[in-house]
N, C-alpha and C positions, 0 to 999 in steps of 0.2 A: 504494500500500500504506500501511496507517496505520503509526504510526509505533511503537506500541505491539505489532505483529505485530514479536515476537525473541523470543530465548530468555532464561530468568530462572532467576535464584538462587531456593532456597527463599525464603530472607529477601524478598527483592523479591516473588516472587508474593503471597505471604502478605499484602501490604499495599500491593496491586492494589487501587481499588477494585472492587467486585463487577460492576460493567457491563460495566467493562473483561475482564476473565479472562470474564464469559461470552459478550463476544462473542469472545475465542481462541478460547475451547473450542470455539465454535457454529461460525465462521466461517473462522480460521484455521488447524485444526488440522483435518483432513482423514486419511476412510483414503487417499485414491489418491495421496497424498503422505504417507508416515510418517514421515518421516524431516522434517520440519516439527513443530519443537517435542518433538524426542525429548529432548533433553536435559533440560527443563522438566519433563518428564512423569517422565519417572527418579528426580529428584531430590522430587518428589511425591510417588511410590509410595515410595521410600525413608525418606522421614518417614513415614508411613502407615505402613511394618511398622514402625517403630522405635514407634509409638502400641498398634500392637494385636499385635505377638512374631510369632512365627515358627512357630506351630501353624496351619496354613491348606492344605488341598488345592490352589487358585489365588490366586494373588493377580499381578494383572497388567491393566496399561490394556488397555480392548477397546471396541470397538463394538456396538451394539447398537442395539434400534429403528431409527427412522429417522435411521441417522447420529451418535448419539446417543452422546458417548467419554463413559467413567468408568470405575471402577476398580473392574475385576470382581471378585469374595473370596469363598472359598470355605472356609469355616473349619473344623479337624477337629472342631468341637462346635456343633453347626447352633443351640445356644443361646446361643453367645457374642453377645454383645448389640454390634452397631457403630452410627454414628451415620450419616444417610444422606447427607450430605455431607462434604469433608473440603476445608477450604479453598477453597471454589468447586467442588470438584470432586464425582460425583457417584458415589456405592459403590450398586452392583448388587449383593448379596447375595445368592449363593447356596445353596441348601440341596440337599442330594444325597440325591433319594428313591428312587436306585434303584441298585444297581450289575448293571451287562450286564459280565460277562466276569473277567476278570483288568483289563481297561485302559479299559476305559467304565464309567462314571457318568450317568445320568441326571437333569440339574440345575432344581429349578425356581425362575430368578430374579425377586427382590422387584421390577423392572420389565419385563423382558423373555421372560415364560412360559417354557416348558419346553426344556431342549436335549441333546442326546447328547454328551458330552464323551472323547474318547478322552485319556487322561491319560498322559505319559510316563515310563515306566518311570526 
């Protein structure tokens, strides 16, 4: 295992260089083990709403494409403007073109096409 595969402070990742954090992201940070690099990931997303506030339908690390973790956002005003990286990390953006029901959403994201989202009450 390389030696750079742990868990990190805000501070510390933020001044990773960029090789480094993508090959965590890429390599060591995995869905079939989540629990790999949760704390990292927490402290990421927690800076992240502290940059963009607390109006957002989702905001939470997920997978997507092939494998693919970054920090999916779903914002209450599909105009708010985000930036598509956020430290190494990579903001899926999505915008909600449909609502099915009282608790689904039909989401289509800026990398990942279209998805049904049941959202919790």
């Amino acid at each position: 295992m390389k030696k750079h595969y742990k868990e990190y402070n805000f501070a510390d990742w933020i001044n990773l260089p960029e090789d480094i954090r993508r090959d965590i992201i890429n390599n060591y940070w995995t869905p079939f083990e989540p629990e790999i690099g949760e704390k990292t990931r927490d402290l990421i997303l927690n800076e992240f709403i502290k940059t963009i506030g607390n109006n957002y339908y989702l905001c939470e690390f997920g997978y997507f494409a092939h494998y693919v973790i970054g920090i999916k956002y779903i914002p209450n005003d599909s105009r708010k403007k985000v930036p598509n990286d956020f430290h190494g990390t990579i903001i899926n953006k999505g915008k909600i073109i449909e609502r099915v029901g009282n608790d689904k959403i039909k989401v289509n994201w800026r990398h990942s096409g279209t998805e049904l989202i049941t959202m919790n009450a």
